[in-house]
MDAnalysis code that builds the backbone (N, CA, C; Angstrom):
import MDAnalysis as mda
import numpy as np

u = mda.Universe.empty(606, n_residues=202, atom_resindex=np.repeat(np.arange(202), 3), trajectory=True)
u.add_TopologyAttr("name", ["N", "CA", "C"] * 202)
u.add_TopologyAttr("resid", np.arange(1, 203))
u.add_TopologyAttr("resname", ["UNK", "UNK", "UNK", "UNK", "UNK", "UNK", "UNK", "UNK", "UNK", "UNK", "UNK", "UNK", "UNK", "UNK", "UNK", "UNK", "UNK", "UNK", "UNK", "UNK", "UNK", "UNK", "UNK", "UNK", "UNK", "UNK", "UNK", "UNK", "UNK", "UNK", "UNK", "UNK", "UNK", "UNK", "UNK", "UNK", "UNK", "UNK", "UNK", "UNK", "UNK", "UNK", "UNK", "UNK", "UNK", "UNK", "UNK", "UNK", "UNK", "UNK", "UNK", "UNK", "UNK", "UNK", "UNK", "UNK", "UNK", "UNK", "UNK", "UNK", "UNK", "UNK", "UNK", "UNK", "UNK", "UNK", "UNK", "UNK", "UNK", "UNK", "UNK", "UNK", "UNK", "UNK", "UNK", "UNK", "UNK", "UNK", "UNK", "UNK", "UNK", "UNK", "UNK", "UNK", "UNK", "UNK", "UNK", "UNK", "UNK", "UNK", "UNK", "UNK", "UNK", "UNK", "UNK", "UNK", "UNK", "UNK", "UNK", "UNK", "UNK", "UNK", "UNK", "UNK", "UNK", "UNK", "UNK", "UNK", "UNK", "UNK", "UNK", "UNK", "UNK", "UNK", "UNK", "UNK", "UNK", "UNK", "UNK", "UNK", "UNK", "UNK", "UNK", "UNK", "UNK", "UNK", "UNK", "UNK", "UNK", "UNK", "UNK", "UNK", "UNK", "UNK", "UNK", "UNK", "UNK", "UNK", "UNK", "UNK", "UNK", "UNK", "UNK", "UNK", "UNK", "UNK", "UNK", "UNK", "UNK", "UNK", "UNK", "UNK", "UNK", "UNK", "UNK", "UNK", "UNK", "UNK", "UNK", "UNK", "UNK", "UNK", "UNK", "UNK", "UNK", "UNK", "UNK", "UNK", "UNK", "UNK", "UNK", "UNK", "UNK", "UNK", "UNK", "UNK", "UNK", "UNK", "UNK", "UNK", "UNK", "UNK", "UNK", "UNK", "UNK", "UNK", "UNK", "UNK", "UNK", "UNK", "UNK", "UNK", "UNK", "UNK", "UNK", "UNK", "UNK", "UNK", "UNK", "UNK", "UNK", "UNK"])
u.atoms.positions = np.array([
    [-22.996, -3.717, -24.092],
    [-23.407, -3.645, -22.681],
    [-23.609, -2.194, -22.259],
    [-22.615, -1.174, -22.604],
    [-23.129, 0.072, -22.347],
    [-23.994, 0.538, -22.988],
    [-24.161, 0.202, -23.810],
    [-25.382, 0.633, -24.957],
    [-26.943, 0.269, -24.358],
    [-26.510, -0.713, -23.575],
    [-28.163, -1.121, -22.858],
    [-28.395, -0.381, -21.820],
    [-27.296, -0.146, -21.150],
    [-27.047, 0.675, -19.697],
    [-27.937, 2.033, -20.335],
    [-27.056, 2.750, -21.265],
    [-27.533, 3.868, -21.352],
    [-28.581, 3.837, -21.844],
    [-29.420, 2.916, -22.454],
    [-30.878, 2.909, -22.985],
    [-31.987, 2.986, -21.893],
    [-31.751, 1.719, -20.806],
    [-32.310, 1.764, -19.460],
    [-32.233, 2.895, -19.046],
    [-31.241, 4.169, -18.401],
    [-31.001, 5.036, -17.850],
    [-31.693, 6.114, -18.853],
    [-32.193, 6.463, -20.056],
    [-32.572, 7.108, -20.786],
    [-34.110, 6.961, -20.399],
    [-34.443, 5.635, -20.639],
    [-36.054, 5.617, -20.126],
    [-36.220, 5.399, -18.976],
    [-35.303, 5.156, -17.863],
    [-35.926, 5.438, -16.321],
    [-35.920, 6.635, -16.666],
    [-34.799, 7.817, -16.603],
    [-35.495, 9.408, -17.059],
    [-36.897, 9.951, -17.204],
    [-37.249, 9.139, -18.346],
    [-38.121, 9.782, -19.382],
    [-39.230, 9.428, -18.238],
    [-39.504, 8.132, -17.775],
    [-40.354, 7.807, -16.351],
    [-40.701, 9.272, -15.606],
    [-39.277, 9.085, -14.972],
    [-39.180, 10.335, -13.682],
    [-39.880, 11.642, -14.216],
    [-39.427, 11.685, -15.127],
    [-40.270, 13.504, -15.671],
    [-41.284, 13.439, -16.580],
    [-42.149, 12.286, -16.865],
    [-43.216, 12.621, -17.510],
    [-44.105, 12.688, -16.584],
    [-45.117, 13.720, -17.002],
    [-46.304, 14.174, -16.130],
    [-47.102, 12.992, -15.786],
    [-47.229, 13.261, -14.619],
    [-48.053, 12.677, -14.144],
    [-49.916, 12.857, -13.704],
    [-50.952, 12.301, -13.999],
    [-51.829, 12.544, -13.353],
    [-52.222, 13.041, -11.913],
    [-52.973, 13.773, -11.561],
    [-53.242, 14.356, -10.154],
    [-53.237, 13.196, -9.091],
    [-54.177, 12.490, -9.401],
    [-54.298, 11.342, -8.075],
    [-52.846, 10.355, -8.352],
    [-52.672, 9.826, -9.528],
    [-51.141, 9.261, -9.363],
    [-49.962, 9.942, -9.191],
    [-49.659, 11.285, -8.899],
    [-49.119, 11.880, -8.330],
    [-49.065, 11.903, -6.997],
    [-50.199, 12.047, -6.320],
    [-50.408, 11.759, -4.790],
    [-49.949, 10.339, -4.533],
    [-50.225, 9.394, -5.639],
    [-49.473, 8.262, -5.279],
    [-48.241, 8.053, -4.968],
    [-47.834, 8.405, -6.105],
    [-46.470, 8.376, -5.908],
    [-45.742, 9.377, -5.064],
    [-46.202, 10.306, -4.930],
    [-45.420, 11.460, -3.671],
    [-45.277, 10.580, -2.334],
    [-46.552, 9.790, -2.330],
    [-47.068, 9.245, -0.397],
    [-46.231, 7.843, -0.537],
    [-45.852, 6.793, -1.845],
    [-44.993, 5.980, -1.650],
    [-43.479, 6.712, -1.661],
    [-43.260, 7.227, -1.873],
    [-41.873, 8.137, -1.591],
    [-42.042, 8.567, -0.392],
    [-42.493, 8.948, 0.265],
    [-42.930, 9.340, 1.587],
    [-42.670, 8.388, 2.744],
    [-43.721, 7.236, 2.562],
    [-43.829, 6.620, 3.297],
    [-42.520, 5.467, 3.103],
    [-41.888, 5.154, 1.742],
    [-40.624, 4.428, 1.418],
    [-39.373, 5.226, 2.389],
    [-39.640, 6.571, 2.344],
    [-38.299, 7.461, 3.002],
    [-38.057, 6.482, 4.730],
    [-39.679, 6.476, 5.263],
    [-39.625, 6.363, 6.328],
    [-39.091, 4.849, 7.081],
    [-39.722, 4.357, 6.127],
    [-39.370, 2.875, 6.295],
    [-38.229, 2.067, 5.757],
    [-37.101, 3.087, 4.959],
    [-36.126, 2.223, 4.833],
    [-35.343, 3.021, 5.905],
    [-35.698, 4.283, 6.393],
    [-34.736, 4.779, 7.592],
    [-34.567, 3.830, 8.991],
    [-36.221, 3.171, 8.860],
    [-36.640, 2.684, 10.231],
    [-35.800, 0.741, 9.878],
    [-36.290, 0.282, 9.138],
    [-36.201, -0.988, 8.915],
    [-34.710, -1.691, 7.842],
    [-34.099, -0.714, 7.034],
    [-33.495, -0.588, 5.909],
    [-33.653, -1.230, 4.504],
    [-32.847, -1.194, 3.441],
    [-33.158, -1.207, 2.240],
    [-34.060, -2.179, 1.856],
    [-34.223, -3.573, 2.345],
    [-34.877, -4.522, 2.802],
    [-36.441, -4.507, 3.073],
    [-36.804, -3.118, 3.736],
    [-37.943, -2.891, 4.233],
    [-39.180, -3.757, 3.194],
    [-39.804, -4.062, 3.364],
    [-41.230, -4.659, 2.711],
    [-42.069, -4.093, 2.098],
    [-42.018, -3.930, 0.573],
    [-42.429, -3.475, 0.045],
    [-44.186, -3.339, 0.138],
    [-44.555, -4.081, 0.421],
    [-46.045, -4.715, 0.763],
    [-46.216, -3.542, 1.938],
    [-45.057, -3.346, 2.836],
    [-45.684, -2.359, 4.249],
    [-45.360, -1.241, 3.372],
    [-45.093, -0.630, 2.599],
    [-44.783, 0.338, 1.942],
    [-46.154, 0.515, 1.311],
    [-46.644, 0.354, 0.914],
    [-47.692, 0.205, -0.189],
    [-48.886, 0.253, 0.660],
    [-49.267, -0.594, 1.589],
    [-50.319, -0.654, 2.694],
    [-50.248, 1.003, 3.454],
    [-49.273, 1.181, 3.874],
    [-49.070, 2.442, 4.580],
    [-49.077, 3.829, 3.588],
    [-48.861, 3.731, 2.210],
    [-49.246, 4.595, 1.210],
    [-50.748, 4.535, 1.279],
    [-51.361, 3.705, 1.273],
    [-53.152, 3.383, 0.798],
    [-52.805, 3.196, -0.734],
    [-51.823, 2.399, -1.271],
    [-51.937, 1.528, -2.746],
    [-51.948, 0.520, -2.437],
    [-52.485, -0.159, -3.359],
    [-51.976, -1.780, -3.641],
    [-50.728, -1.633, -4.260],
    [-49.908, -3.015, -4.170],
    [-48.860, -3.323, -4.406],
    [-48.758, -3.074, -6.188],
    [-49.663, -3.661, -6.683],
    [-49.680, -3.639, -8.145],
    [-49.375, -1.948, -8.642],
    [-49.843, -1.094, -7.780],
    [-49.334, 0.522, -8.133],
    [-48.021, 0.571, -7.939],
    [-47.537, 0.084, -6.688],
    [-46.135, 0.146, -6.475],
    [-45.059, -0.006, -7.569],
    [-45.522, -1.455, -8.106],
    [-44.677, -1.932, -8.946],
    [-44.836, -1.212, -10.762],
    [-45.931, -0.601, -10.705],
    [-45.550, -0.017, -11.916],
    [-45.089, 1.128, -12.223],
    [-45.161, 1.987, -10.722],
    [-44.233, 3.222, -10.654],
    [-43.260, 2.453, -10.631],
    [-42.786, 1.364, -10.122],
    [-41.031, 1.445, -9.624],
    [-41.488, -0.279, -9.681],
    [-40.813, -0.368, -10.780],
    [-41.033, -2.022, -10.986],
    [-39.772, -2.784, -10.449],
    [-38.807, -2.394, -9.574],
    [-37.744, -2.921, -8.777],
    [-37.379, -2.261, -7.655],
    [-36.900, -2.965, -6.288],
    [-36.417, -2.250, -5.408],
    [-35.583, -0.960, -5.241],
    [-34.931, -1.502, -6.591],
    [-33.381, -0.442, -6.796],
    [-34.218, 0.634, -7.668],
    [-34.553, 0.408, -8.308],
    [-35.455, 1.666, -9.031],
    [-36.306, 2.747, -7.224],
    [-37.152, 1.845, -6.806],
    [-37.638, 2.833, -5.591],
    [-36.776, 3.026, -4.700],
    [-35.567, 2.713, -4.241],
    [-34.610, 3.289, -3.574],
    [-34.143, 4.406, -4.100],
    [-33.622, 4.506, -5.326],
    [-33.070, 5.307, -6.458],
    [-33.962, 6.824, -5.987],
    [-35.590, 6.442, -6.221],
    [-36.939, 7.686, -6.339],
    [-36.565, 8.070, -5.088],
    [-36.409, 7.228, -4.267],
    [-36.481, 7.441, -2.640],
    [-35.503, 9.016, -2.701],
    [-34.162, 7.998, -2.716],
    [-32.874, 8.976, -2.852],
    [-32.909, 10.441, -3.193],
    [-33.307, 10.304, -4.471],
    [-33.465, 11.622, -5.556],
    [-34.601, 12.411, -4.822],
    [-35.830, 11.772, -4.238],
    [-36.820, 13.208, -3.833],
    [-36.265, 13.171, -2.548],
    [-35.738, 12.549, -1.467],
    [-35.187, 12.761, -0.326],
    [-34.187, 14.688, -0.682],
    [-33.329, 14.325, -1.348],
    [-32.265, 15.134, -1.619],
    [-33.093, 16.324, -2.124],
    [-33.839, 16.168, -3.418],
    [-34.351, 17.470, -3.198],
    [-35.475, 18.166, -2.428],
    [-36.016, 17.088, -1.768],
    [-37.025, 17.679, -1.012],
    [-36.020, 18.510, 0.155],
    [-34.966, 18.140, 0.784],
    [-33.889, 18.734, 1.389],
    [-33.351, 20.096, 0.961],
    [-33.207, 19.844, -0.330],
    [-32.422, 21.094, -0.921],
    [-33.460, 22.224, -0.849],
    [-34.688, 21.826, -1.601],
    [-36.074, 23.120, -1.485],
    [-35.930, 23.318, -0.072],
    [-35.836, 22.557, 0.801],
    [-36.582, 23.354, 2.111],
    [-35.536, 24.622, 2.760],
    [-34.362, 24.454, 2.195],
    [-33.574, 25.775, 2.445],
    [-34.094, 27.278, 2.172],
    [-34.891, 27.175, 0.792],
    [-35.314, 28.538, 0.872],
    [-36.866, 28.763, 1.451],
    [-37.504, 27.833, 1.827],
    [-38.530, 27.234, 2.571],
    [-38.547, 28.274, 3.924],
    [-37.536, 27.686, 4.505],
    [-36.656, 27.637, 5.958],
    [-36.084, 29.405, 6.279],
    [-35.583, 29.700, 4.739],
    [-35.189, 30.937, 4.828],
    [-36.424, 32.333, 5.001],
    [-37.715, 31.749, 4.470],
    [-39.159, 32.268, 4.068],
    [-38.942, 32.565, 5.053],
    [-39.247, 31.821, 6.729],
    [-39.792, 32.161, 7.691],
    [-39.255, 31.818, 8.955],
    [-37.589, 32.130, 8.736],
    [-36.921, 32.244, 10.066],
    [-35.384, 32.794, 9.225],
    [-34.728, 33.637, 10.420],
    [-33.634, 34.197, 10.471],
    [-32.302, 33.261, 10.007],
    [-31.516, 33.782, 9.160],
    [-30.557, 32.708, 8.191],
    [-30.162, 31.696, 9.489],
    [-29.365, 32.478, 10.317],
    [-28.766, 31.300, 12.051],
    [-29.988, 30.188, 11.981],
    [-31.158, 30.755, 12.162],
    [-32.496, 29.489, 12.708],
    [-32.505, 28.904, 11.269],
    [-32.615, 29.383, 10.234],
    [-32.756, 28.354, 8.970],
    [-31.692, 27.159, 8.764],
    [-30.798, 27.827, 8.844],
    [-29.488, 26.932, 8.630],
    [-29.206, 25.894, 10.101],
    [-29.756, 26.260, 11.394],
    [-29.250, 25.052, 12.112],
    [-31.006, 24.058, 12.073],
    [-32.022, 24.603, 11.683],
    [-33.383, 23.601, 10.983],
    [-32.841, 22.714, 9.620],
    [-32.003, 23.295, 8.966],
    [-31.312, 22.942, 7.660],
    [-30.863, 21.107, 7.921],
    [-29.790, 22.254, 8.966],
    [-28.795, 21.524, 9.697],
    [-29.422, 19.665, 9.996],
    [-30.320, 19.946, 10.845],
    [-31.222, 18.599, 11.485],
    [-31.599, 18.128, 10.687],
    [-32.698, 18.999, 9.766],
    [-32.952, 17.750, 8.925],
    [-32.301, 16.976, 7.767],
    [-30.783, 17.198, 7.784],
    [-29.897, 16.850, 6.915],
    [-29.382, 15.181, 7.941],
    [-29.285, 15.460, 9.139],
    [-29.743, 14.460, 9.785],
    [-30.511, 12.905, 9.602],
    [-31.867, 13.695, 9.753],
    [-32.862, 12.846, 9.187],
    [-32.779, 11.987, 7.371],
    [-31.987, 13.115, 6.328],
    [-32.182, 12.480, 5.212],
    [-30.669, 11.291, 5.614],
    [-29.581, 11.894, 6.002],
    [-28.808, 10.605, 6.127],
    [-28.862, 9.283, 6.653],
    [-30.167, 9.448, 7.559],
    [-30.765, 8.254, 8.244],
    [-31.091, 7.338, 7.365],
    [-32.048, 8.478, 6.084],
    [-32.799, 7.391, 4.966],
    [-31.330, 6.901, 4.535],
    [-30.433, 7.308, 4.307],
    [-29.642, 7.209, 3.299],
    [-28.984, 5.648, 3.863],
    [-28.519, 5.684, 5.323],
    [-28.108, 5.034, 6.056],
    [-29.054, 3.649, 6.357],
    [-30.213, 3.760, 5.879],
    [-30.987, 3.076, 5.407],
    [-31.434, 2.038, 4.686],
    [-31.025, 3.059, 3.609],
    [-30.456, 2.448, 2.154],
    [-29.184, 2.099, 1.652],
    [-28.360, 1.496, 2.857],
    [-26.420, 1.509, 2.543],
    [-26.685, 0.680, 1.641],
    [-27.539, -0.812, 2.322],
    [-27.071, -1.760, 1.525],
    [-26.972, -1.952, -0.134],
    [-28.185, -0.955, -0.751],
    [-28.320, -0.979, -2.278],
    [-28.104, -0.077, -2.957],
    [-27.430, 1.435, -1.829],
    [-27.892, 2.640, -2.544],
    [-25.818, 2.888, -3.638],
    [-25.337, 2.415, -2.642],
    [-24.146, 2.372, -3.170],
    [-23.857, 1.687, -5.009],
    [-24.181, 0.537, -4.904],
    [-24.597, 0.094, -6.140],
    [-24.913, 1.174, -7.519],
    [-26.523, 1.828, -6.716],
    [-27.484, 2.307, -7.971],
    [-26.163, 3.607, -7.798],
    [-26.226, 4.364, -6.917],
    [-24.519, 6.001, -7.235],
    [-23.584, 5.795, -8.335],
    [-23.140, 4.548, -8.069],
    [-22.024, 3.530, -9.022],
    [-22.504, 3.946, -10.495],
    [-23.778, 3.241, -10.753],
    [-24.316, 2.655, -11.855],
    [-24.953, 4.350, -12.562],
    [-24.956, 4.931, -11.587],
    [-25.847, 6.389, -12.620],
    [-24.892, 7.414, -12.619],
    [-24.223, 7.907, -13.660],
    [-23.189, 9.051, -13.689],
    [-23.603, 9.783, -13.190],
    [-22.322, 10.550, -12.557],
    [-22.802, 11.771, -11.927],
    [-24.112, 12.295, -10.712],
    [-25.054, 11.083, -10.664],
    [-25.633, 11.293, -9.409],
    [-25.050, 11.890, -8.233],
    [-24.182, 11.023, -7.575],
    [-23.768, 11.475, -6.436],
    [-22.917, 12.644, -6.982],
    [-22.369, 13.209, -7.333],
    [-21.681, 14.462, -7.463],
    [-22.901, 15.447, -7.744],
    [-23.784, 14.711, -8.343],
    [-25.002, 16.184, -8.521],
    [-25.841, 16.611, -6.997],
    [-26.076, 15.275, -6.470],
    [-26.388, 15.461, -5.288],
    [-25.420, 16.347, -4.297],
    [-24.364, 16.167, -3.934],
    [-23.327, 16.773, -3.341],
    [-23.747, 17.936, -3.864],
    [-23.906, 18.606, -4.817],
    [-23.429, 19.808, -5.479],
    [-24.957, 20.546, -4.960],
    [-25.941, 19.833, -5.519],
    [-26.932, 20.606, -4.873],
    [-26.976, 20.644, -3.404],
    [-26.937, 19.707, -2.228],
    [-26.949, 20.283, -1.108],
    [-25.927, 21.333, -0.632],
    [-24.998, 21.220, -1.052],
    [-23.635, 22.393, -1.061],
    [-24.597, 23.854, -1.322],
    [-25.401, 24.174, -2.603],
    [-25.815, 25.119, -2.719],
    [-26.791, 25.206, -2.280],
    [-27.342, 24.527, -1.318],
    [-28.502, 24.773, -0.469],
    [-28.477, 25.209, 0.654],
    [-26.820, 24.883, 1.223],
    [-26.222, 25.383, 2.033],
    [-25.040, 26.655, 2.023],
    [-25.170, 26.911, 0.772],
    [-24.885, 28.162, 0.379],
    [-25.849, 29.189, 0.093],
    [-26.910, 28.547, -0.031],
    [-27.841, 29.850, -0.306],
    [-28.133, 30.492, 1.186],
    [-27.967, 29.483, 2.184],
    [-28.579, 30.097, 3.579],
    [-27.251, 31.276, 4.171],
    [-25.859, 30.332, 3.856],
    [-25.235, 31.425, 4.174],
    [-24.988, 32.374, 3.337],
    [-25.402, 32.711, 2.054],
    [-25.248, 34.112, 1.760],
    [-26.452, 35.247, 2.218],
    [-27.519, 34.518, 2.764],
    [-28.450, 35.681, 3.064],
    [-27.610, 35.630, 4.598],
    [-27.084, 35.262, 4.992],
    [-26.960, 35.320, 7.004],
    [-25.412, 36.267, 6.447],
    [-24.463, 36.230, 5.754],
    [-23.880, 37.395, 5.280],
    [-24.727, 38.316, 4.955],
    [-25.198, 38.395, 4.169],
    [-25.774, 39.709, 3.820],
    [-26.588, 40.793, 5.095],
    [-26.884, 39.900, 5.795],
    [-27.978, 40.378, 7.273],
    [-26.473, 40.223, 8.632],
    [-25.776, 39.628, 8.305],
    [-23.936, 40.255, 8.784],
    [-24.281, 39.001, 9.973],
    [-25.377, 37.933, 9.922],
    [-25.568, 37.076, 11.168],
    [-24.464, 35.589, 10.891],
    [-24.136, 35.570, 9.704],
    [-23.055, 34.652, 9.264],
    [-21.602, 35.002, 9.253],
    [-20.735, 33.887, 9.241],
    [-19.601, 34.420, 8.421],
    [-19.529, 34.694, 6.872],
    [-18.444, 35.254, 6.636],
    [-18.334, 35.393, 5.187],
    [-17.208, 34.618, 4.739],
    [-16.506, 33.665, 5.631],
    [-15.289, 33.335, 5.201],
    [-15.221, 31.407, 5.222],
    [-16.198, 30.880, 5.262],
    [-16.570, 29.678, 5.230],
    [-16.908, 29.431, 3.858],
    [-17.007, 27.757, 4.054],
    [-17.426, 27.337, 2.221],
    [-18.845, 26.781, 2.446],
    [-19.339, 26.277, 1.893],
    [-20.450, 25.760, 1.937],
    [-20.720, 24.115, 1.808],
    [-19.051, 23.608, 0.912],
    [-18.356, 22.581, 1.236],
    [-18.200, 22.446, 2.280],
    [-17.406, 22.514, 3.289],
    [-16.648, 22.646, 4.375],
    [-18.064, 22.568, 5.615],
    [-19.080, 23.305, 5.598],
    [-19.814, 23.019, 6.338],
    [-20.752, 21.483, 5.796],
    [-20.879, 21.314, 4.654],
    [-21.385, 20.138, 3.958],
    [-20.515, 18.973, 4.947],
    [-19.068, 19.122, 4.681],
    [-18.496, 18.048, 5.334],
    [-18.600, 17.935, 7.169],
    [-18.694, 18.809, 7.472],
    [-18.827, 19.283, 8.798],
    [-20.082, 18.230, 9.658],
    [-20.658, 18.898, 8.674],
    [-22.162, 18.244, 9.380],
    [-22.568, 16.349, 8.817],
    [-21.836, 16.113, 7.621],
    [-21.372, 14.742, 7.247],
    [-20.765, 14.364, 8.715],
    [-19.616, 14.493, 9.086],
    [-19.099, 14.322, 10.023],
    [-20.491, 14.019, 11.628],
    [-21.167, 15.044, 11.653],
    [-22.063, 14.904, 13.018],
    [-22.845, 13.413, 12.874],
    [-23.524, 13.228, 11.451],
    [-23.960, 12.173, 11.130],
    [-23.118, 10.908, 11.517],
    [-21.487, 10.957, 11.109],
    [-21.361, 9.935, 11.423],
    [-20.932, 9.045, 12.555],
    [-20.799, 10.517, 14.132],
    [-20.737, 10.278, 14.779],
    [-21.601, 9.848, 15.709],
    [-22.564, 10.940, 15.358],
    [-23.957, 10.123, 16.362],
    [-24.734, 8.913, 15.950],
    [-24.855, 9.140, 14.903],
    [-25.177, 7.577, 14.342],
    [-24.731, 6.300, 14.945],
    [-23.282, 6.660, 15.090],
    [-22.671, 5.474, 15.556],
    [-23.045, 5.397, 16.855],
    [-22.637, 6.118, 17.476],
    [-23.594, 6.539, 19.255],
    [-24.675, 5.956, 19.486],
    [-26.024, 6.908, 18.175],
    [-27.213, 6.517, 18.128],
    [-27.585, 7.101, 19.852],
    [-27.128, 8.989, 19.579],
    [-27.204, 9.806, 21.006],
    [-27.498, 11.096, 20.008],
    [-29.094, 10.993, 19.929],
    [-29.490, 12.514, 19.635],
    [-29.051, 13.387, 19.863],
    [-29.203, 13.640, 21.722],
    [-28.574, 14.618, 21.907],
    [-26.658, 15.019, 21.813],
    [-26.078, 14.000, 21.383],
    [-25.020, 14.163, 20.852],
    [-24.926, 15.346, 19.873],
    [-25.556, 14.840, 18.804],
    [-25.972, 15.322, 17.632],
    [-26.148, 16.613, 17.612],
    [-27.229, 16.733, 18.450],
    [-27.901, 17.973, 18.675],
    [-26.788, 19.057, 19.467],
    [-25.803, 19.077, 19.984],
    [-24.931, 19.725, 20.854],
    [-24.114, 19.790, 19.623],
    [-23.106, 18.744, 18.929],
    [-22.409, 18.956, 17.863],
    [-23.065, 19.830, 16.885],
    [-23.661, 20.104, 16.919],
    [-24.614, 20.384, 15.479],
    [-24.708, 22.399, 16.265],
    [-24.695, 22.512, 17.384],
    [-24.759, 24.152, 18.075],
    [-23.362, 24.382, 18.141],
    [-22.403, 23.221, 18.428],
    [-20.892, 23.453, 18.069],
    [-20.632, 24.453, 16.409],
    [-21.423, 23.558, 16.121],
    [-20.801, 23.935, 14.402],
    [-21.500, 25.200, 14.172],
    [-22.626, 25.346, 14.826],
    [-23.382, 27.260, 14.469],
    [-22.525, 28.501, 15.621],
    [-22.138, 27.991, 16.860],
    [-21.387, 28.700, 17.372],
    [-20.187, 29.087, 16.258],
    [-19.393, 27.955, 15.245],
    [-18.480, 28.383, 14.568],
    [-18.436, 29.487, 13.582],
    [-19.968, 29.635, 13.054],
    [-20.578, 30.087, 11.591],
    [-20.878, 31.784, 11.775],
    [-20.930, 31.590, 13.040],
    [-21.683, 33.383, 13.678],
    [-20.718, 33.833, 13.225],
    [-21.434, 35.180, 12.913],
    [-19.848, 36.365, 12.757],
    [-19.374, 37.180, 13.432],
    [-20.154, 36.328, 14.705],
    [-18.525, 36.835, 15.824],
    [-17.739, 36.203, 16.408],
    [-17.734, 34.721, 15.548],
    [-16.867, 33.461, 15.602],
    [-15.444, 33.955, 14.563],
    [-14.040, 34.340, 15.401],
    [-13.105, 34.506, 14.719],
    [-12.098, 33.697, 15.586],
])
């Protein structure tokens, strides 16, 4: 039985990182795209058929990128997270570490929505793939470490925070407003936590 596990998990891999063609690339970027949006809005459940219509594929593309739900939740997941993680140094390009990191901030927001989205199946596929969720954790941690070492270095950060610690921090905003389902909750908690980060927060 593990022996099949790890065979499956070897060639979903080999899937994920073989090159892709130009136009099936656009495919698949815009069903990841448009999948992000619609399991945030509708959840894991969402209709694959409105997924696919709202990409501009037919369904038959759908299913041979991602020939199961749990497989395109999985894609969902994985480019959600790093499309998150890139936009830190994105963010850092063309605004001041404070403005990068509370833009960071929000749209970390938005990916927990997908995530929150995806409760019902995503728990399962974390389970089933080693080390996912700890790799995930680990990269947004250093995505949120990369912002505060440039806002140290430019003296607009602290230097005495983790990058954990704000990871959990802002976990936390998610799971309060969520529950609310009060943006501007969110949005006030979320200037709480950058008032903390300044470095003239002692």
């Amino acid at each position: 039985m593990i022996e099949a596990v790890s065979s499956r998990e070897v060639a979903l891999e080999a899937q994920r990182t073989r090159p892709l063609r130009a136009d099936a690339q656009q495919n698949h970027d815009r069903l990841l795209d448009v999948a992000a949006r619609l399991f945030a809005r509708d959840g894991a459940d969402a209709s694959l058929k409105a997924i696919a219509k709202e990409a501009g594929v037919g369904i038959g593309t759908l299913y041979r990128r991602f020939p199961t739900r749990e497989e395109l939740v999985e894609a969902t997941y994985r480019s959600e997270t790093e499309r998150l993680c890139a936009s830190a140094a994105t963010l850092l390009a063309d605004h001041d570490p404070p403005t990068a990191l509370r833009a960071w901030l929000a749209g970390f927001l938005g990916y927990t929505a997908t995530k929150h989205g995806m409760a019902e199946a995503l728990p399962a596929i974390l389970a089933s793939r080693e080390g996912l969720r700890m790799r995930s954790r680990d990269m947004l941690a250093e995505a949120i470490a990369t912002i505060l070492r440039a806002g140290v270095q430019d003296g607009s950060l602290r230097a005495d925070v983790a990058a954990t610690d704000v990871l959990m921090a802002v976990g936390g905003v998610t799971l309060v407003a969520g529950h609310e389902r009060d943006d501007a909750l969110a949005a006030r908690l979320l200037d709480l936590i950058m008032d903390g980060l300044a470095a003239t927060a002692r």
